[in-house]
N, C-alpha and C positions, 0 to 999 in steps of 0.2 A: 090792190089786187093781190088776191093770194092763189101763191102757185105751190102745189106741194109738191116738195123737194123728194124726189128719188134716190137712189147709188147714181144710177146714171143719168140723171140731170145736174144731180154736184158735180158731178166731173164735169158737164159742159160747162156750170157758174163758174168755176173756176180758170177753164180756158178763156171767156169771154166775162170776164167779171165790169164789166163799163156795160154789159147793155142792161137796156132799159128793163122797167113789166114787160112790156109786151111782145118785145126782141125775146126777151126770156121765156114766154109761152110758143114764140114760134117756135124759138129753135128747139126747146125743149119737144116739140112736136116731132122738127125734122130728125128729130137725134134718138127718139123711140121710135120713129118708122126705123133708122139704118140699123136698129137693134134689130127690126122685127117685131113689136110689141106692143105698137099701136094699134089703138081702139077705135080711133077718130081720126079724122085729117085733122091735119095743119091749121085748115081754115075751120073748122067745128071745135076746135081746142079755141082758138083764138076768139072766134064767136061769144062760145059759154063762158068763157075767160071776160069777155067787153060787158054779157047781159051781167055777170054774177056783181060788177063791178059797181054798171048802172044802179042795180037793187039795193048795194047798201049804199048808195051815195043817197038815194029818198028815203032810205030809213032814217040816216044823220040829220037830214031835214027837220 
C-alpha cells in the first residue's frame, strides 16, 4: 500500500515508526483532522487506502 508522505504525516512516522500500512493511514487521518486539513474521514482514507490495494494486488496476478 502506498501512503504519500506529507510534513505532517513524517512527523507522525516518526513518533510511531512500528506501525503497520494501515495503522499508518489511520493515524495519518486522525493527525490531518487535528491539523485541520482533512479531506476525508478516517474511515474513507482507510477504505480508498484497502480498494487501491485490492487493485494492484489483481494486476500482479
Amino acid at each position: 500500500m502506498k501512503v504519500i508522505l506529507t510534513r505532517e504525516t513524517s512527523v507522525y512516522e516518526t513518533i510511531y515508526p512500528e506501525n503497520t500500512e494501515l495503522d499508518l493511514v489511520q493515524g495519518k487521518a486522525l493527525f490531518l483532522i487535528r491539523l485541520g486539513r482533512a479531506r476525508e474521514t478516517p474511515e474513507g482514507m482507510v477504505k480508498r487506502a484497502l480498494e487501491e490495494r485490492s487493485k494492484r494486488k489483481r494486476k500482479e496476478k
